[in-house]
C-alpha positions, 0 to 999 in steps of 0.5 A: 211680099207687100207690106203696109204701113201706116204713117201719121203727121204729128207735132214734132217730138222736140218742140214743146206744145202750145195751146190755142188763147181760147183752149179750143186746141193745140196750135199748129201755128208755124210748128214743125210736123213729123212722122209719129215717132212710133210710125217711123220705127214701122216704117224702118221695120218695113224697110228692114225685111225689104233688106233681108229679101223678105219684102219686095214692096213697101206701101205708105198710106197717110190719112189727113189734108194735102199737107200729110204728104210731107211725111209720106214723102219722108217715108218714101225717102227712108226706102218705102215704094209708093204711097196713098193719101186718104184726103180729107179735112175732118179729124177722124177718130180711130175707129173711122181710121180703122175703117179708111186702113180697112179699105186700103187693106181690101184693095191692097191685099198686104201680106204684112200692116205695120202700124205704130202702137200709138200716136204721140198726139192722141195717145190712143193706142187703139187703131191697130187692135181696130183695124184687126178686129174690123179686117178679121186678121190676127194681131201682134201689138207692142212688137219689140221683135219681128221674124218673118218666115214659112209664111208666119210672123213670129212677134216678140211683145212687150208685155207687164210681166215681160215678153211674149212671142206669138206666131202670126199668120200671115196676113197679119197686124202688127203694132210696133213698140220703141225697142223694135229698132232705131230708125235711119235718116233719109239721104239727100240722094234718097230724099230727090229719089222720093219726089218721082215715087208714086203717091195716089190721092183717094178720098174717103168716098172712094174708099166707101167710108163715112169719116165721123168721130164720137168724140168731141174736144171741150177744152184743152189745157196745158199740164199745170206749172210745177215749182223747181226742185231743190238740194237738201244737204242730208237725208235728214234734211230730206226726211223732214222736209218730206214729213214737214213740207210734202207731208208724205210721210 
């Protein structure tokens, strides 16, 4: 069983974001880039099932510039088998990521794509559902639990009113939410081991794929500044600064 997943660089979680003086973006100048948080609990899923002898080849694929390597390199040193960069300087949107995962999908032929629901950067929450609709496969989004057998993918999904199991044929799509797992760090062992695994570079020609985007960034800004909270001595207290200060109630 070959499973994909799909890994995006991100701004690291910890480090607080910075806008550029002219508002024109976020600045990525000197900062610390990771793998999206919810791609690296994919990736830990993946390597999991490649564990219990469900999987028997992991395969990264990152979209972006040569830099993106970084992580594909990091998910490799967690356990993944090889990787695929789709080179290019352009900032896709989701649905022309869509369509690059799609390529890789035909070419790959994967029995299982593990995505992270979102991205910490865009906030989308929508390649995945893309990429099902474009590939014709069913889809399992917001998985908090993943069992593999008989050829069908049993996804636990978290949902308004609370969880959800639906039964997946495989091939299939899922989308992976924070309470799927805890994902490892990498071992300096494993780290070395990850400089000598495969990683190809393909372009979005070769794939077929113009990468556009429909959306355009006017101008970004930073949340605005809140004032500090303060202690109140009673409920009293509380209650009329609430009616006197807040003036909500």
């Amino acid at each position: 069983m070959k499973i994909l997943v799909a890994v995006k660089r991100v701004i690291d979680y910890n480090v607080k974001v910075r806008v550029k003086a002219d508002h024109s973006d976020v600045d990525l100048t000197n900062v610390k880039m990771a793998i999206n948080p919810f791609c690296e609990i994919a990736v830990e899923e993946a390597v999991r099932l490649k564990e219990k002898g469900v999987a028997t080849e992991i395969v990264v694929v990152s979209l972006g510039t040569k830099e993106c390597q970084e992580q594909i390199r990091t998910a490799l040193a967690l356990g993944a088998d090889r990787g695929i960069q789709v080179e290019t300087d352009e900032n896709p949107g989701s649905l022309s990521v869509a369509k690059l995962l799609k390529a890789i999908v035909d070419e790959e032929k994967p029995d299982l794509v593990i995505l992270g629901k979102q991205s910490i950067d865009s906030d989308n929450n929508q390649t995945g559902q893309m990429l099902a609709a474009l590939s014709g496969l069913p889809q399992g989004t917001f998985a908090s639990e993943v069992t593999i057998e008989d050829g069908k993918a049993s996804v636990t999904r978290e949902v308004d009113g609370g969880l959800q199991t639906v039964s997946l044929s495989l091939p299939a799509i899922v989308t992976t939410d924070l309470r799927l797992n805890e994902p490892r760090y990498a071992s300096l062992p494993n780290i070395m081991k990850a400089k000598r695994k495969p990683l190809d570079v393909k372009t979005p020609a070769d794939l077929g794929v113009e990468v556009t985007s429909s959306l355009n960034t006017l101008k970004v800004e930073p949340p605005a500044e809140r004032s500090a909270g303060i202690r109140v001595g009673s409920v009293d207290e509380l209650i009329e600064k609430l009616k006197t200060e807040a003036k909500v109630i």
